[in-house]
C-alpha positions in Angstrom: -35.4 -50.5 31.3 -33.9 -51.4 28.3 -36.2 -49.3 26.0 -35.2 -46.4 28.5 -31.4 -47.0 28.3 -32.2 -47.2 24.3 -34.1 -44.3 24.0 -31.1 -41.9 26.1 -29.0 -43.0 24.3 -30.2 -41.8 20.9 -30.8 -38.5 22.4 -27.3 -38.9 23.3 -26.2 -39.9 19.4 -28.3 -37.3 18.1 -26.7 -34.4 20.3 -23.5 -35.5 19.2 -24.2 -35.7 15.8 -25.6 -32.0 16.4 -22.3 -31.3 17.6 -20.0 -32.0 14.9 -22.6 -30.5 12.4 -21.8 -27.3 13.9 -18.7 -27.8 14.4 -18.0 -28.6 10.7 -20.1 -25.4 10.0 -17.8 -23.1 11.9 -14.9 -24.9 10.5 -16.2 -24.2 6.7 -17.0 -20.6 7.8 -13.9 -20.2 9.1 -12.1 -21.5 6.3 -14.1 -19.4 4.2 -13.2 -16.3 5.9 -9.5 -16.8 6.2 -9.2 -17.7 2.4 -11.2 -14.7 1.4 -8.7 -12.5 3.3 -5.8 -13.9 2.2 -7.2 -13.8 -1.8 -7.9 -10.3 -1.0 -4.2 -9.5 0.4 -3.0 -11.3 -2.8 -5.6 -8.3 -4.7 -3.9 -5.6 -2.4 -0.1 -6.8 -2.6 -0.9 -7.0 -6.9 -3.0 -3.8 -6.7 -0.3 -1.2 -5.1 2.8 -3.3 -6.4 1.2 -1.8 -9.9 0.4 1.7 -8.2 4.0 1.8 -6.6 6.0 1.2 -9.7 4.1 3.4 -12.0 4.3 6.1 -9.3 7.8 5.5 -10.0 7.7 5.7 -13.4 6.0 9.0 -13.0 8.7 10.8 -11.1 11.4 9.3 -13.2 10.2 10.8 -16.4 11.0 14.3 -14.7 7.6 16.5 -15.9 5.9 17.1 -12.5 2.8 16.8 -14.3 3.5 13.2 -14.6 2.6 12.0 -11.1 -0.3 14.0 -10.8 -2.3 11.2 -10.9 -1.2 9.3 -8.2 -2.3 12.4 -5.6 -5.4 13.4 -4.0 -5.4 17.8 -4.7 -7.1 18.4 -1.2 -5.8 21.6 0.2 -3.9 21.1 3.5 -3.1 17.4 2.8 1.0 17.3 3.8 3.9 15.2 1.8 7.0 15.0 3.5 10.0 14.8 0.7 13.7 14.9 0.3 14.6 18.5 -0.1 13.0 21.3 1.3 10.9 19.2 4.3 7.0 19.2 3.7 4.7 20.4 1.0 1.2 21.3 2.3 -0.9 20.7 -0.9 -0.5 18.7 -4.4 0.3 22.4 -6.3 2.6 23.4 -3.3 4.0 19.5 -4.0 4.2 19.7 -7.9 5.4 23.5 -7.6 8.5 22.6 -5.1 9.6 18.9 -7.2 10.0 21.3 -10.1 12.2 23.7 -8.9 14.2 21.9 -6.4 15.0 18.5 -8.5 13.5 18.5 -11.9 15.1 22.5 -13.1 18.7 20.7 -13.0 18.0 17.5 -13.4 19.2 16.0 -17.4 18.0 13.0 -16.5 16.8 10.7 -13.4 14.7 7.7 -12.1 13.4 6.3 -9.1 13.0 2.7 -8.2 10.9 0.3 -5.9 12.1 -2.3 -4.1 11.2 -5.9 -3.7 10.3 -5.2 0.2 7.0 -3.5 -0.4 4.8 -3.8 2.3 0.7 -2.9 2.0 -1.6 -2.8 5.0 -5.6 -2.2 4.7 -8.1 -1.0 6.3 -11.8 -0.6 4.2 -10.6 2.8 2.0 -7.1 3.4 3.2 -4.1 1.5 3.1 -0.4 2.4 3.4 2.9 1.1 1.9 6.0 1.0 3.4 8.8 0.2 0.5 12.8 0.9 -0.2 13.1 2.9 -3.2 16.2 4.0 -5.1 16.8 7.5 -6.7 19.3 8.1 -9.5 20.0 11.3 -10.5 22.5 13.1 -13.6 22.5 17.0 -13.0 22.7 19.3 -15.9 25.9 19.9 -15.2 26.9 15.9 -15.3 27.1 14.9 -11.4 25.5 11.7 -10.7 23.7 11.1 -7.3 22.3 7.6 -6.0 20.2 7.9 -2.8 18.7 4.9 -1.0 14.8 6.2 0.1 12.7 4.9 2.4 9.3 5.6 1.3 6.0 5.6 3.3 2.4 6.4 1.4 -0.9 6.3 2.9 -3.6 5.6 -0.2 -7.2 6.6 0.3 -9.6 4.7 -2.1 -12.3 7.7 -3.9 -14.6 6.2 -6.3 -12.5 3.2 -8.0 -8.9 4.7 -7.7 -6.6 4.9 -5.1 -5.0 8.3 -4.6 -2.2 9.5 -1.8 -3.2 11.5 1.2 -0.1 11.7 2.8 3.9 10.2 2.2 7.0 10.6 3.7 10.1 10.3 1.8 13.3 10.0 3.8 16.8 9.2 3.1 19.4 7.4 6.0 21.9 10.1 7.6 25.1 10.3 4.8 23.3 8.9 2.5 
């Protein structure tokens, strides 16, 4: 009986011990998984902070060629701005910046705010920030707008190009 009583409970040891090796298995996989997502927010945040303040920079140099860059030229894709309402392509876009800011603008610039927030999925992400917009006319009035800006990014190749954004500004202001 003894032997017996030995013998059951090794197999009783043994499961345990199979136990916590799994256990600690999930745990490390788990582990594993939630630091590789958060490194790879960390990569995002860094990623469109960069894209979002050299969009910025683009549109603050007042050349509508400048932002270029930053947009996918699909016909059909739709950006909502300040003034008129919606664009329906990048040369629509480019075209209607031009003529409704950048004729009489001497001299502007656009700014992001700290509150930038980015959101992934695979190739497309959006961003959700405050921006500011400064602007001198030609003929020396000075305008400061507070934006709220929404972009939805679609990663082609190795760069990340808009699809869509909305620009708004808060009633009066």
């Amino acid at each position: 009986m003894t032997v017996r009583v030995a013998a059951t409970g090794s197999r009783s040891s043994e499961r345990w011990r199979w136990l916590l090796y799994v256990a600690m298995a999930f745990a490390g996989a788990l582990l594993t998984f939630v630091g590789a997502r958060a490194q790879q927010k960390a990569s995002d945040d860094a990623t469109f902070r960069k894209l979002i303040d050299g969009y910025c920079a683009a549109w603050s140099t007042g050349d509508a060629d400048a932002p270029a860059k930053f947009y996918a030229k699909d016909n059909g894709l739709v950006f909502y701005d300040l003034a008129p309402f919606a664009y329906h392509s990048w040369k629509e876009y480019h075209d209607g910046v031009q003529k409704e800011f950048f004729a009489n603008m001497a001299s502007g610039s656009l700014t992001a705010g700290k509150d930038l927030k980015v959101s992934r999925h695979g190739t497309v992400a959006w961003t959700v920030v405050s921006m500011h917009f400064s602007e001198k006319t030609k003929d020396g009035k000075s305008t400061e707008t507070e934006v709220r800006y929404t972009g939805i990014w679609e990663k082609r190749g190795p760069t990340w190009l808009l699809v869509h954004e909305h620009l708004s500004a808060p009633l009066g202001g």
